[in-house]
N, C-alpha and C positions, 0 to 999 in steps of 0.2 A: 840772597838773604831771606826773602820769603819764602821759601822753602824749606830754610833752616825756623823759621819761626812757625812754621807749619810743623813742622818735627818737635817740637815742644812737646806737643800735647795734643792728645788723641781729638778733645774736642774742639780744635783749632783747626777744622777741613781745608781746604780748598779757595773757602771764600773769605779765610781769613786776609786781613791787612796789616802792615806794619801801619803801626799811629803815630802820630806826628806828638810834637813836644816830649815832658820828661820819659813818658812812658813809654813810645819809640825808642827813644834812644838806650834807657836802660834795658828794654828787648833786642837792640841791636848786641849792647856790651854781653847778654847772653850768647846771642848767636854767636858771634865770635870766638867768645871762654869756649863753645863746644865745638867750635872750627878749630880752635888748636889743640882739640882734646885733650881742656887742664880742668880742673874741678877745682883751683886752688883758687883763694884770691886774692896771692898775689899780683895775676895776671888782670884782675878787675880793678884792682887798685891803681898799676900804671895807664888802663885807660880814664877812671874816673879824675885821676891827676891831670892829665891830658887836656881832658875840653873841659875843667873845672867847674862840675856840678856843686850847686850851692848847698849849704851845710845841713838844711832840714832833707834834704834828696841824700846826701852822702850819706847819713847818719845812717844808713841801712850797712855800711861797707863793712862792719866789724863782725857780723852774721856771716857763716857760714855758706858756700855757696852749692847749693843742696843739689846732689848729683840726679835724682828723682825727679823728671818733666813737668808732673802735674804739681811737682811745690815749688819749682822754679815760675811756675805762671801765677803760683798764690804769694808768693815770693815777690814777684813784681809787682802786683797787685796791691801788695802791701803796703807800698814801698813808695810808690807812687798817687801822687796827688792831680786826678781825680783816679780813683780806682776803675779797676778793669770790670766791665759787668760780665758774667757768666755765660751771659743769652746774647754779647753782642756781636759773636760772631756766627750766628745761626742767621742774622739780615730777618729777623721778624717783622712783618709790617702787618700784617691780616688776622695776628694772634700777637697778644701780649706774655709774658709769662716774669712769675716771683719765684724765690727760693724762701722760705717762714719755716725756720726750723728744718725738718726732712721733708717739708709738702711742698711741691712745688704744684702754682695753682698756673692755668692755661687760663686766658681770656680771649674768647672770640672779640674783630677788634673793627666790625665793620657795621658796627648799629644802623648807619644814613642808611646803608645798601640791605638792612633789615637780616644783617649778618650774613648774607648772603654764600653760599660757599664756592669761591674763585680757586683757577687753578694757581695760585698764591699761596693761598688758605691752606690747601692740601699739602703744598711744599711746606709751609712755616708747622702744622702740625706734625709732620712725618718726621723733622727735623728734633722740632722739640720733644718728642714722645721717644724718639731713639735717643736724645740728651739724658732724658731721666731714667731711660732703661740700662747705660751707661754709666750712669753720677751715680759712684757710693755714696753720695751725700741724701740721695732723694728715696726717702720708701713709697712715699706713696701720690699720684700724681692726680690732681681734680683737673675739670674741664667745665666752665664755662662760662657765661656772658653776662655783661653789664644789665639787670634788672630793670633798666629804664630805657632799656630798647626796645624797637617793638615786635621784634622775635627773638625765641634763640637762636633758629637759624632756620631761614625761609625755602631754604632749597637751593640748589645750585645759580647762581646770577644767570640769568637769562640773558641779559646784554651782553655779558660774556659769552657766550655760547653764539652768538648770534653775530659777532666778531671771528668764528673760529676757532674759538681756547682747545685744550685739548679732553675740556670735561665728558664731549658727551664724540671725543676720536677727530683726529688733525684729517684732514684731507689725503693727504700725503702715505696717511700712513693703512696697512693692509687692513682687514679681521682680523686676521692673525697678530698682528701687531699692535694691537689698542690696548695701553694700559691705563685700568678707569683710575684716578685720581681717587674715587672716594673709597676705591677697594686699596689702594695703597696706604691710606689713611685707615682704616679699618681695621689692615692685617700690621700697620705699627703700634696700634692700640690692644690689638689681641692677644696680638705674638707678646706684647712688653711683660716683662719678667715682675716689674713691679705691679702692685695694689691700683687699678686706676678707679675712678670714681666721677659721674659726669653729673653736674648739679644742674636741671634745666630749668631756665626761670623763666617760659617765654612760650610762646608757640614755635610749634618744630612740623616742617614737611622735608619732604626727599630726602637729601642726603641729611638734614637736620636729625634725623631719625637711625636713620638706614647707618652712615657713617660715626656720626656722632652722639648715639646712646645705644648700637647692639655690640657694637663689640666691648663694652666698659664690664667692669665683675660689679660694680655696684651704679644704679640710676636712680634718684632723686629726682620729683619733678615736680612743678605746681602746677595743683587741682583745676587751675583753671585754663591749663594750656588746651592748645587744640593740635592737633596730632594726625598725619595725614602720608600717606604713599601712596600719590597721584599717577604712577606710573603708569598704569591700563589707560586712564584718562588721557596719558600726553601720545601714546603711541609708541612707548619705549620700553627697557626691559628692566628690572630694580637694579638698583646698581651695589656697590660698595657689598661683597658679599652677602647682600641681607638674606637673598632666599637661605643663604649656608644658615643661617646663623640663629633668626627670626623662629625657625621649624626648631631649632634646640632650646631655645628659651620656653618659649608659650606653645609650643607642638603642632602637629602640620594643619589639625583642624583649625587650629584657632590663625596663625599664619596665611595659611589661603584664606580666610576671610576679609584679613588686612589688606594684602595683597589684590586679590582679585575684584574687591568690591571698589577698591578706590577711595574709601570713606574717609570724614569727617571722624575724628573720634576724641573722648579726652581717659585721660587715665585710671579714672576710675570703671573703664567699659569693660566689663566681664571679658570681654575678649581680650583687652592689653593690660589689664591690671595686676596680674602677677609678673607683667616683665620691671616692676617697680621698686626699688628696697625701702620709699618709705615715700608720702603725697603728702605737701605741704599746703596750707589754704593761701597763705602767701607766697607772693613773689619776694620777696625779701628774704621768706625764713630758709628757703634751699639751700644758697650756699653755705651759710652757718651751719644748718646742719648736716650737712653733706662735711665740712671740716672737724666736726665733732667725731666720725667714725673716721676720721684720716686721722687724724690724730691718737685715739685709741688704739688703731693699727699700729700706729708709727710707733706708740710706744709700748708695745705688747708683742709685736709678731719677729719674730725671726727672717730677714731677708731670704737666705736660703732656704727655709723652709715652705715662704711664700712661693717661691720664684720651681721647686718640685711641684708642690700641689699643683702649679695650675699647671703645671706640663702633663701630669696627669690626667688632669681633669680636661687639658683641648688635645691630649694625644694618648688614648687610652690604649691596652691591648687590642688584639680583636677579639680575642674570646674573657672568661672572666680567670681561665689559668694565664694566660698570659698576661694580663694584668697583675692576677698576681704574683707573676717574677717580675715585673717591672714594679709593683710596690715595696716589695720585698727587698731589692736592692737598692733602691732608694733609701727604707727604710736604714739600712746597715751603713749605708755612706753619710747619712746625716746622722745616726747615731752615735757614732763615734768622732762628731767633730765639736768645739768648741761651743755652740751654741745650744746643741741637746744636754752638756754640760752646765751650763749658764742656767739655763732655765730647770733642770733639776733641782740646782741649786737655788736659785730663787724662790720656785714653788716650794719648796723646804723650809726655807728663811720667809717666807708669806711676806715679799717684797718685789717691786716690778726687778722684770728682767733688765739687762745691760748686754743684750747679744752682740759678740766683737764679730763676729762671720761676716763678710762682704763677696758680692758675686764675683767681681773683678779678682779677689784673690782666693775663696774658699770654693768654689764649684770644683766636681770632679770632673775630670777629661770624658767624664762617658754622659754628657750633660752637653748638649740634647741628643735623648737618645732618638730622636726619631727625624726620617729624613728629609732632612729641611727642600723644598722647590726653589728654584730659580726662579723669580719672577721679573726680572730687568727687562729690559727692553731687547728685542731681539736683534737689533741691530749690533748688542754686546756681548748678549750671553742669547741661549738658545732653550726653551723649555727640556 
């Protein structure tokens, strides 16, 4: 039966559960309806007769019973009194997360611990960052923490580390075989198709940095944080892809300076201040306005057209001809789709767009064009 209610719906993994009370049960009478392979509901009607659900629960029975997975789980959800949350089968505990409108905001969730980033952290963000690069509902996705903590995020827990996690490589396992936590976290924030945006209201060292503000397309932060990758200092090497990443932002001068020197720094340092899209004097005003350009996005920018740019832009040709058959083709597969439509139209009629295009059903088959790496653990897949 778990199985079958894992087949539902795409973002119902593994660690999904059947729920107890009305909500269980009318996710079982689905499973079922799909074990006998009827989409009618007649076949729901002689269960709900059956073990005689009360009249506010039945009153869904006269709807349609929607052949579609992901409107069978909105369909439940509905239907049922307390509703289903979105995020609750992700098991978040170290990150919060909302759905407002298309933005879904992420809340680091570990203040006492000075936000500290646990191999937890890394799971609940890789989980939800591939949630919203999945959800047509979501354009565009922010990231970050409660203002009244006393960092954004401190750097990887050290207690943790110091127990064995697998942040800084298990015992057990080769060189060959270590995969760092903040580079997994990194490359689900890079790679996501959607707009992300990381509003930092706090002070930020190691992975606070390195994971959690280089791989974002926009970073917000307050003037008065203090900003650090202490790695030379600990005897280690940066983690979370930062050397890739750090040298394409702010260029390799300014990059080894960060790096090698160890330093202290705050945002406005000639040396990290262009990696910033806007410096706030307070700690309050970040994530506001860091939701002010999600928002503009959210309702200005075309999904698909987002989700080419940036493949463009982190997977370019090698030369500038072959970039430009890779724009070029691009260009002709989104121009002729519904949303280059839309928005002619709108910019004509000098009224926001209403772009209907979604990744899940509008992307072409030749999307991504470039070859994606294996990065699992080797013990599954092999580089």
């Amino acid at each position: 039966m778990e199985l079958c209610a894992q087949n539902l719906d795409p973002f119902y993994p593994g660690s999904c559960r059947l729920r107890s009370g009305w909500d269980g049960i009318m996710l079982r009478i689905i499973c079922l309806t799909f074990m006998q392979g009827s989409h009618e509901t007649d076949y729901v009607h002689r269960i709900l007769s059956d073990i005689k659900i009360p009249t506010p629960i039945l009153a869904f029975h006269s709807r349609p019973l929607f052949a579609k997975s992901a409107t069978i789980m909105n369909y439940v959800s509905t239907a049922v009194t307390p509703a289903i949350s979105p995020f609750d089968h992700l098991g978040l505990t170290d990150v919060t997360a909302k759905l407002e409108d298309s933005i879904l905001i992420v809340t680091l969730n570990r203040s006492r611990k000075l936000n500290g980033f646990s191999e937890k952290m890394s799971v609940d963000l890789v989980r939800v960052f591939q949630f919203g690069d999945q959800d047509d509902r979501v354009r565009v996705i922010v990231l970050t923490a409660d203002p009244a903590a006393p960092a954004f995020c401190a750097g990887v827990d050290m207690e943790e580390v110091a127990r064995g996690s697998s942040l800084l490589g298990r015992k057990e396992d080769s060189e060959t075989e270590h995969r760092d936590p903040g580079g997994q976290v990194a490359m689900a924030i890079y790679n996501n198709r959607k707009i992300t945006i990381v509003a930092v209201n706090g002070h930020a060292s190691g992975a606070g940095l390195t994971a959690l503000q280089l791989p974002f397309d926009f970073r917000f932060i307050w003037s008065g944080s203090k900003i650090t990758m202490p790695f030379v200092r600990l005897g280690i090497a940066p983690e979370s892809t930062s050397t890739y990443l750090l040298s394409r932002l702010i260029g390799e001068a300014r990059a080894a300076a960060v790096l090698f020197s160890g330093a202290v720094m705050q945002p406005d340092s000639p040396v990290i201040s262009n990696l910033y899209y806007q410096v706030l004097p307070n700690r309050t005003d970040v994530l506001p306005a860091a939701l002010i350009l999600a928002r503009n996005i959210s309702t200005n920018s075309s999904q698909t057209s987002i989700s080419y740019s940036k493949g463009l832009l982190h997977h370019p040709g090698a030369s500038i001809e072959e970039h430009h058959l890779l724009d070029s083709r691009a260009m002709k597969i989104l121009g002729s789709g519904n949303d280059a439509a839309e928005g002619a139209k709108a910019f004509m009629q000098r009224r926001k767009p209403n772009f209907p295009d979604t990744l899940t059903k509008s992307l072409s088959p030749w999307y991504p064009w470039w070859k994606i790496t294996d990065v699992r653990h080797p013990k599954s897949s092999k580089l």
